[in-house]
C-alpha positions, 0 to 999 in steps of 0.5 A: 924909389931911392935908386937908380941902375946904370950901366958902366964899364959893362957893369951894372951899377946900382947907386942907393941913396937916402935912408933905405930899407930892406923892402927898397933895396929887394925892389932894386934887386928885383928890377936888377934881375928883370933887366938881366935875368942871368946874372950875365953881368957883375953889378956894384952896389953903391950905398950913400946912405945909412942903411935900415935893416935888422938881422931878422930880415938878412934871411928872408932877402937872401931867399928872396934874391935866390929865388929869382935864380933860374935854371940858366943862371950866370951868376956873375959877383955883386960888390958892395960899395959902403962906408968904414963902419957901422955901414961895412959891419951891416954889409958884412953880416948880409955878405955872411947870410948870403955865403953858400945860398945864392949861386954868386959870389958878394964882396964888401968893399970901402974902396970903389978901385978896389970893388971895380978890381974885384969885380972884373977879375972873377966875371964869368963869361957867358 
């Protein structure tokens, strides 16, 4: 898989590299749930690469996402970290599909510092 998920300053990074598609990044949101299933933790989503997905597949990968959603659900935010650009225009359409369906909020970013701020001035304690 073109992923790897660390922990960080008591956040979950996920580091995306090579050209992805939308089934690979639903693997490492999944592996991301199996390993904190309440979303207790914010975690930033670091793209080094182009990304490959059509706006017929934002919806089913929101499902997809909210599905792993349980009951007792934190939910704390999800930044994620891209290029200016065609990269941020692809991000932001995810970002808009997702609004309102998945019980946590995402925020799109181009600045790391800005992203890490972002992500510790909203975190949900548990």
């Amino acid at each position: 898989m073109p992923y790897r998920i660390e922990e960080v300053d008591s956040i979950f990074e996920v580091r995306v590299w090579d050209p992805t598609s939308a089934l690979e990044v639903l693997h490492a949101i999944t592996e991301l749930a199996r390993r904190d299933p309440r979303k207790e933790r914010c975690d930033l989503w670091s793209f080094d690469t182009n990304l490959f997905l059509s706006l017929t597949e934002y919806p089913g990968m929101v499902r997809e996402t909210a599905s792993l959603c349980g009951k007792d659900f934190v939910g704390n935010r999800s930044a994620i970290l891209v290029y200016k650009g065609l990269q941020e225009a692809v991000a932001e359409m995810y970002q808009s599909e997702a609004a309102g369906k998945l019980p946590f909020e995402i925020g799109v970013f181009t600045s790391r510092e800005d992203a890490i701020r972002w992500l510790k001035d909203g975190a949900r304690s548990t």
